[in-house]
C-alpha beads as a LAMMPS data file, in Angstrom:
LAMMPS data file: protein, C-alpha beads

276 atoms
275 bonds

1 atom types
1 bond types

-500.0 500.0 xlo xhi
-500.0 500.0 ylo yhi
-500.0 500.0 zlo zhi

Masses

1 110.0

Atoms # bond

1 1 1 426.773 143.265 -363.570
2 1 1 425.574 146.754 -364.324
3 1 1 422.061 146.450 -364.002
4 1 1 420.749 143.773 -360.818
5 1 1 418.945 140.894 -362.027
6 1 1 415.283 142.908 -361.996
7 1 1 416.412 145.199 -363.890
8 1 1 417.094 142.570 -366.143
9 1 1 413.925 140.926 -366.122
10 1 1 412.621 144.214 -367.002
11 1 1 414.518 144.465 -370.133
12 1 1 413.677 140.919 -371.705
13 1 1 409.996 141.412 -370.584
14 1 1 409.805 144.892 -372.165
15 1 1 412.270 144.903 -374.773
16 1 1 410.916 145.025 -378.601
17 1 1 411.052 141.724 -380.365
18 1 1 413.102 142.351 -383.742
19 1 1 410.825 141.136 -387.216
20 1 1 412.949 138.751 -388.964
21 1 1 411.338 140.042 -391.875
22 1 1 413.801 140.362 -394.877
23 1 1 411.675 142.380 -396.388
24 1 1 412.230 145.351 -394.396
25 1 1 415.330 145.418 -395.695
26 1 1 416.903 144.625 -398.833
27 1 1 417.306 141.378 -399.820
28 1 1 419.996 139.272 -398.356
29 1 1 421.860 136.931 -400.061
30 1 1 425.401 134.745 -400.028
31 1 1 427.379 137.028 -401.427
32 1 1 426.347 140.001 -398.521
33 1 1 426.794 137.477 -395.854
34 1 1 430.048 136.493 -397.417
35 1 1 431.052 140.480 -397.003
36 1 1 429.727 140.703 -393.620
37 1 1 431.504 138.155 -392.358
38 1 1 434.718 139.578 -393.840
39 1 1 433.632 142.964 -392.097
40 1 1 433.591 141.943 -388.945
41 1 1 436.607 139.786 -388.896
42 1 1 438.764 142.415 -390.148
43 1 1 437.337 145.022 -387.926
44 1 1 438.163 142.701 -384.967
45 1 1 441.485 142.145 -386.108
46 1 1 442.231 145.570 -386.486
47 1 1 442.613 145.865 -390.107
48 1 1 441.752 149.019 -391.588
49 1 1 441.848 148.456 -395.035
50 1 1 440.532 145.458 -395.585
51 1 1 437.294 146.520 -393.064
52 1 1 436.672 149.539 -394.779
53 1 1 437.031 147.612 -398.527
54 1 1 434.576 145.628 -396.998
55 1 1 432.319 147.878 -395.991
56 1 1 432.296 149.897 -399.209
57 1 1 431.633 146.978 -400.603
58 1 1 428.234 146.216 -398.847
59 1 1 427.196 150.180 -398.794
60 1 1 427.457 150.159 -402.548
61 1 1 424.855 147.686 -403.554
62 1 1 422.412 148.223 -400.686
63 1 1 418.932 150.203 -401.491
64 1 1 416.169 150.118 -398.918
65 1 1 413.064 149.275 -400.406
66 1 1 410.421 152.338 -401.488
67 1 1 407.516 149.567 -400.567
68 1 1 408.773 149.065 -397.029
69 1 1 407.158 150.894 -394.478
70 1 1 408.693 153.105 -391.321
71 1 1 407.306 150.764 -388.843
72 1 1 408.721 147.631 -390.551
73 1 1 412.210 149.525 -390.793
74 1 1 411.572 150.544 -387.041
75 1 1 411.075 147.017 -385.840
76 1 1 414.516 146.089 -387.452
77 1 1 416.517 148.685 -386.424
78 1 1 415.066 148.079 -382.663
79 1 1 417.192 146.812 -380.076
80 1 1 421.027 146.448 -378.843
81 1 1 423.694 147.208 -380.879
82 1 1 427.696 147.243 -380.472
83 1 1 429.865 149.269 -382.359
84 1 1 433.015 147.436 -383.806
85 1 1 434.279 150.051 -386.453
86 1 1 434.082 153.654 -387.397
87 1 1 435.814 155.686 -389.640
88 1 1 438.610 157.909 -388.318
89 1 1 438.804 161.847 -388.974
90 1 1 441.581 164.109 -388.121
91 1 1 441.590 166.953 -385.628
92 1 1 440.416 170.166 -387.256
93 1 1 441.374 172.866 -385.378
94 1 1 439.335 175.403 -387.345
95 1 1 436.128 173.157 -386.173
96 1 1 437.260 171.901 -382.718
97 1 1 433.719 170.815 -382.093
98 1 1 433.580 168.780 -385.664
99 1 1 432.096 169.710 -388.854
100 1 1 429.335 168.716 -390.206
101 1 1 428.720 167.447 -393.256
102 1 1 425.758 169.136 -394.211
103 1 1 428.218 172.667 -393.219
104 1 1 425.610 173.905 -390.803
105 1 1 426.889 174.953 -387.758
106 1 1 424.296 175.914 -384.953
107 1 1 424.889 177.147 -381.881
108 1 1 428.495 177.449 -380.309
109 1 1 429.656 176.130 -383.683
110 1 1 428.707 178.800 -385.290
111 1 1 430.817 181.145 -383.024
112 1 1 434.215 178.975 -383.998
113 1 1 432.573 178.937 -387.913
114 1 1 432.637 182.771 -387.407
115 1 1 436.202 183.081 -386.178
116 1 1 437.871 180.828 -388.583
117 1 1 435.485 180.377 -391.152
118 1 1 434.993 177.483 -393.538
119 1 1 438.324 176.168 -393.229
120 1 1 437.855 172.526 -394.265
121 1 1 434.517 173.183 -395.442
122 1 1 433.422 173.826 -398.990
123 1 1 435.638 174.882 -402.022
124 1 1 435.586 176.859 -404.941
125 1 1 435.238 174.369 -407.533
126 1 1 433.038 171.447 -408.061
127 1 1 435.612 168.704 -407.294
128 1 1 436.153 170.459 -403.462
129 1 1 432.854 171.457 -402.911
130 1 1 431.945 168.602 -400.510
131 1 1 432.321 169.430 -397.018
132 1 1 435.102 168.025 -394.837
133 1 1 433.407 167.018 -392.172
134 1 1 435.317 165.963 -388.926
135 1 1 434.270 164.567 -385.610
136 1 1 434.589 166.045 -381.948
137 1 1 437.625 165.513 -379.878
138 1 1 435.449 163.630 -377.152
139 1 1 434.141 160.917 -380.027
140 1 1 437.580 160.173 -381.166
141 1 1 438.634 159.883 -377.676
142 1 1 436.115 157.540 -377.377
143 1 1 436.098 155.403 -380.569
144 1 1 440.461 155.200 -380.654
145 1 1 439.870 153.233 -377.171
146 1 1 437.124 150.891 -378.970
147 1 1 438.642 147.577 -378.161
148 1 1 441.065 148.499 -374.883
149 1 1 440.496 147.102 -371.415
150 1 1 436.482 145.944 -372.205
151 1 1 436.123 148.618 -372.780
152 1 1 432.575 148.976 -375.377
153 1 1 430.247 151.586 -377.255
154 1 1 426.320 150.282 -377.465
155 1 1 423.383 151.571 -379.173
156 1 1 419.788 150.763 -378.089
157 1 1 417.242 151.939 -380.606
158 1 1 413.870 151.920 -379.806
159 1 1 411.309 152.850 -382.992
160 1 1 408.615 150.958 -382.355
161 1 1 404.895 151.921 -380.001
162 1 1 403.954 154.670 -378.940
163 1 1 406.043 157.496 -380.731
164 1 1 406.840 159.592 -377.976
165 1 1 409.164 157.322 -376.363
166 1 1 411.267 156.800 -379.426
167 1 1 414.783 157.000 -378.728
168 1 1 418.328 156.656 -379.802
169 1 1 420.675 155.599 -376.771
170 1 1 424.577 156.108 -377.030
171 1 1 425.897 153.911 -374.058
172 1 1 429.827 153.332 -373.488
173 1 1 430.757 150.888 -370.787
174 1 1 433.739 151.091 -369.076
175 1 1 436.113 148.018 -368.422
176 1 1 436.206 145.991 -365.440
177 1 1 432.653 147.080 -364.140
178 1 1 433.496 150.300 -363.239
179 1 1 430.373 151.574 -365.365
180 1 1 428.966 153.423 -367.966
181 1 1 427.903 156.523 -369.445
182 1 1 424.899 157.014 -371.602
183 1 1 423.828 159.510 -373.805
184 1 1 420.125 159.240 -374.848
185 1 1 417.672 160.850 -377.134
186 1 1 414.527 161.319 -378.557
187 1 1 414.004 159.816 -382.423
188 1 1 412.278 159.524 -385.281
189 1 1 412.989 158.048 -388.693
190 1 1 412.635 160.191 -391.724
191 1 1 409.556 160.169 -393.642
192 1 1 408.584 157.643 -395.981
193 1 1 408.950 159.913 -398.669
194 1 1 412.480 161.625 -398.191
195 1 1 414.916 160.272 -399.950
196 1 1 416.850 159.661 -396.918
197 1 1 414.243 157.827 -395.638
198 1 1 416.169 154.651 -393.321
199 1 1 418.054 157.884 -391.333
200 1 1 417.353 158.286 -387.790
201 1 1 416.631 161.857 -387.117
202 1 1 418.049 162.549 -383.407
203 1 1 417.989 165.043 -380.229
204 1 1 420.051 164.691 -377.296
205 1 1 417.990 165.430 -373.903
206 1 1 419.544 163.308 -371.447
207 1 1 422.893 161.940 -370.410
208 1 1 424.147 160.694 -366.946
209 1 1 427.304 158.871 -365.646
210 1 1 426.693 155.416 -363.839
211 1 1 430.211 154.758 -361.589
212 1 1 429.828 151.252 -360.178
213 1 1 433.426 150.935 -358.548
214 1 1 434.629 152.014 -356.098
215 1 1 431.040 152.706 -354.902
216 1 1 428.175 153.439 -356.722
217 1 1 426.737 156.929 -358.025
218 1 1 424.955 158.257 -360.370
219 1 1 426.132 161.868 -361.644
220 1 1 424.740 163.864 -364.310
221 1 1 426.291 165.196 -367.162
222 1 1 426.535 169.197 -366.861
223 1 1 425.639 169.643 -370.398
224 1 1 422.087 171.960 -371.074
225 1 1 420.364 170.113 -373.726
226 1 1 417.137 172.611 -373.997
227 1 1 419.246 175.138 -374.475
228 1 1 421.846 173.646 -376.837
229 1 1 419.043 173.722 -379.812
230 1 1 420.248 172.216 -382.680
231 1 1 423.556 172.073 -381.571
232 1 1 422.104 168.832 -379.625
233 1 1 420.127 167.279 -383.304
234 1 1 421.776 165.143 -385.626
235 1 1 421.221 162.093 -387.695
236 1 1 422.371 158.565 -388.626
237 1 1 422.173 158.006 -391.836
238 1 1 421.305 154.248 -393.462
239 1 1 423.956 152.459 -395.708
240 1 1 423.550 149.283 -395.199
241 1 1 420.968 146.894 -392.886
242 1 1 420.449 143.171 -392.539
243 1 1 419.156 141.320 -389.026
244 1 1 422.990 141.130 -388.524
245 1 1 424.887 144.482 -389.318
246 1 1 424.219 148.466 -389.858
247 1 1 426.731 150.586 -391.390
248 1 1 425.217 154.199 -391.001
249 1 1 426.333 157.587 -391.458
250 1 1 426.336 160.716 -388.884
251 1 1 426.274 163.930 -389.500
252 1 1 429.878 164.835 -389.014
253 1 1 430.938 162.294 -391.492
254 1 1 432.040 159.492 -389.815
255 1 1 430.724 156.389 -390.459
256 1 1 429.751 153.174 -387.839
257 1 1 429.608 149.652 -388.037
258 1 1 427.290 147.646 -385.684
259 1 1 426.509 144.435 -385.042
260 1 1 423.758 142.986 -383.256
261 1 1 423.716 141.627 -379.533
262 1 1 421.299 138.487 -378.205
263 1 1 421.328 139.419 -375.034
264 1 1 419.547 143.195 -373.823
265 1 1 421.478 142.732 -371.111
266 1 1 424.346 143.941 -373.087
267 1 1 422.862 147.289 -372.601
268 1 1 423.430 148.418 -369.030
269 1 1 420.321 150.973 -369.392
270 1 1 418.398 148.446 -370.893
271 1 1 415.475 148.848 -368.648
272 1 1 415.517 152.494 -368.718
273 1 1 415.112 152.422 -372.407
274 1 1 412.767 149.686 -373.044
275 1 1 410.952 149.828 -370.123
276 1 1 407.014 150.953 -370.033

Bonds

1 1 1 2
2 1 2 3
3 1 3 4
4 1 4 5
5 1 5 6
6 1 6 7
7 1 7 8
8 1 8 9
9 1 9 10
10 1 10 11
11 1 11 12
12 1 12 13
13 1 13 14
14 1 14 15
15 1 15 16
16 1 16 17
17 1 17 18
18 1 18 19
19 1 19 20
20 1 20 21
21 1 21 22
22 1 22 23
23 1 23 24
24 1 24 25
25 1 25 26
26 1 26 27
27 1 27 28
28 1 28 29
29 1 29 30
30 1 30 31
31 1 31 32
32 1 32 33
33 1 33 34
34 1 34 35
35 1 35 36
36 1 36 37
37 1 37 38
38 1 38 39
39 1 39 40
40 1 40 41
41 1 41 42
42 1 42 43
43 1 43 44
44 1 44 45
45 1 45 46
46 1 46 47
47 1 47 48
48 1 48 49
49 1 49 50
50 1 50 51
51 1 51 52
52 1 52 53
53 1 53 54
54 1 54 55
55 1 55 56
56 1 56 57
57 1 57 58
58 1 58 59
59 1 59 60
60 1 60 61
61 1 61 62
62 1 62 63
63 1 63 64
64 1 64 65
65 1 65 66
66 1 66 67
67 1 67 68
68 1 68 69
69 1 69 70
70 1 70 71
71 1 71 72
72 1 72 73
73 1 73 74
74 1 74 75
75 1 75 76
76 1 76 77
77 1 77 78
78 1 78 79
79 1 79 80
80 1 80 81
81 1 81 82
82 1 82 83
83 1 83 84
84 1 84 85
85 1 85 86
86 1 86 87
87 1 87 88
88 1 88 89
89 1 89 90
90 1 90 91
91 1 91 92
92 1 92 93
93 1 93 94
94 1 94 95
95 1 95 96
96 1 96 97
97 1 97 98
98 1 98 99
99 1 99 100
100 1 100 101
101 1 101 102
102 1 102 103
103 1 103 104
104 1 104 105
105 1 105 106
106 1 106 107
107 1 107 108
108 1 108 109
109 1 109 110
110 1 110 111
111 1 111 112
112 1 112 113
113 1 113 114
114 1 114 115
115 1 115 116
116 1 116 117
117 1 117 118
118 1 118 119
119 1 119 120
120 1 120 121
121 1 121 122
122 1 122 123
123 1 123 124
124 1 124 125
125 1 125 126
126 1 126 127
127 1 127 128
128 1 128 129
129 1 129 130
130 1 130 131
131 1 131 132
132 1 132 133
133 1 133 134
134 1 134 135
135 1 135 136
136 1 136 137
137 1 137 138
138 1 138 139
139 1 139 140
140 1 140 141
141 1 141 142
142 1 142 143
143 1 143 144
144 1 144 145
145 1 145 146
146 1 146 147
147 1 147 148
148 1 148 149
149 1 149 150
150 1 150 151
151 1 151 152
152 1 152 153
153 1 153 154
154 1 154 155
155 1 155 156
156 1 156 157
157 1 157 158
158 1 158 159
159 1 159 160
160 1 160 161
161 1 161 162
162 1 162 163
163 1 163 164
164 1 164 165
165 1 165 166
166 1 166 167
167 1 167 168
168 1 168 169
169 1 169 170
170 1 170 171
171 1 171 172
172 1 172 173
173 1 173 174
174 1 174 175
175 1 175 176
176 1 176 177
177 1 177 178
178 1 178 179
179 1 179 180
180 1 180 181
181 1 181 182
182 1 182 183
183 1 183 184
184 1 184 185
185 1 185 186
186 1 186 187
187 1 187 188
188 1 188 189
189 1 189 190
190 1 190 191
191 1 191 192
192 1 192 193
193 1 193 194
194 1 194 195
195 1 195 196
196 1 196 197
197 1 197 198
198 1 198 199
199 1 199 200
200 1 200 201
201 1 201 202
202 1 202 203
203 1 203 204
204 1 204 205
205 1 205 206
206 1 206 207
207 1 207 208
208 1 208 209
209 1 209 210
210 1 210 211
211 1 211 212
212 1 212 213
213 1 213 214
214 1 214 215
215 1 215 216
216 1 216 217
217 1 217 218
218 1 218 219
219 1 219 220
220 1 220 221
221 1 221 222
222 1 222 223
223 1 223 224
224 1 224 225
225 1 225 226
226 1 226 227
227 1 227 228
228 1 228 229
229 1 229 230
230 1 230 231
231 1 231 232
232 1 232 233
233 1 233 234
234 1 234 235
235 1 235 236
236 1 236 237
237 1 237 238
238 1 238 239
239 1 239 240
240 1 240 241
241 1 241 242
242 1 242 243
243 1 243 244
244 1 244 245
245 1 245 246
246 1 246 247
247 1 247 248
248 1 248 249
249 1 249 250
250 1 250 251
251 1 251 252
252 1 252 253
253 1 253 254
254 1 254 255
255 1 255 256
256 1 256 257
257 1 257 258
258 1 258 259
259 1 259 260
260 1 260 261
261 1 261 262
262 1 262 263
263 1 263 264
264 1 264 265
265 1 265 266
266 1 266 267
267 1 267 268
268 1 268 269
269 1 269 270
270 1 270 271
271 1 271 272
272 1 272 273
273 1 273 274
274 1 274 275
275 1 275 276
């Protein structure tokens, strides 16, 4: 296993217990289940279409609730999640760092914004004047090898205590034990009174790889976070929650489906996260 077994004692006896509150989310009912269960069955068969009709489907009729409050949404969203979809986008080589969909572009974006300009970005006209956003060659790397060799993309979410140690955790575990990398940041969920409120506002400031095999070493990820700015921010936006699935947004257009795991032992940095 990734993590020895204190470690994982850690995790269950630190890990935030998830409200099974519907009311912090919109209302379930048969019909939503129904769709979820079609979503992830087609996603793990590998059928585009039919996952994303699905998906579309639940996105369309969900609303979070104006009466719910951050902490109740932060106590559903907490804990371990595994990605089993995402949208594709093709290479833009006017972006090569990905576009997002809001067409800011901070940082070393902004130098290949500069050179090329908006290329895919906005239009003329009103019918092309949404941005085409596009992910980063490293996250379609990543998400084209989603169900090869064990290999597996986790989110742990922690929004709930003390504020400060609110984070978003992007963890991919390699096949056969070999390890993982994570990704982690500091988050916060909009304000109760944006109308994005649900989206996870987020800020990279940490990211390590864990090799297991042949030996085992930690090595650090030579990427300067402080300096980065907002080059290192982005969001997830909320389309769809029950106790079961999110569907959210980020801020280069693609969009992700999770599912929830029992175990926090799915997460190798489980204790890391959730810990004191």
């Amino acid at each position: 296993r990734v993590v020895d077994a204190n470690s994982r004692r850690g995790a269950r006896r630190t890990a935030p217990r998830r409200r099974r509150d519907a009311s912090a989310l919109s209302s379930s009912s048969s019909s939503s289940s129904s769709l979820e269960e079609d979503l992830i069955a087609n996603a793990d068969a590998g059928d585009d279409a039919r996952t994303i009709a699905a998906m579309n489907a639940l996105t369309s009729a969900y609303a979070t609730s104006p009466s719910v409050s951050n902490d109740a949404l932060g106590a559903s969203f907490s804990g371990v999640w595994r990605l089993i979809y995402s949208t594709k986008s093709a290479f833009d080589a006017t972006a090569p760092l990905g576009r997002r969909e809001d067409n800011t572009a901070p940082g070393l974006e902004a130098v290949f914004k500069a050179a090329f300009g908006d290329g895919g970005g906005k239009g003329t006209d009103a019918a092309s004047a949404a941005v085409t956003a596009s992910s980063s060659p490293i996250q379609r790397a990543v998400l084209s090898n989603l169900t090869k060799g064990g290999f597996a993309v986790l989110q742990g979410v922690r929004l709930t205590g003390d504020a400060t140690k609110h984070r978003v955790d992007q963890c991919v575990r390699f096949g056969d034990g070999y390890g993982y990398f994570r990704l982690s940041a500091s988050a916060s969920l909009e304000p109760e009174s944006s109308p994005r409120r649900g989206t996870i506002n987020y800020k990279f400031d940490n990211a390590y790889v864990m090799l297991q095999k042949p030996f085992e070493i930690r090595l650090p990820y030579p990427v300067p976070f402080k300096l980065l700015g907002d080059e290192a921010a982005g969001y997830l936006e909320l389309k769809y929650a029950s106790d079961r699935v999110r569907v959210v947004k980020g801020n280069k257009g693609t969009n992700f489906v999770f599912v929830r795991e029992d175990s926090m032992d799915a997460l190798p940095c489980a204790n890391e996260l959730f810990g004191a």
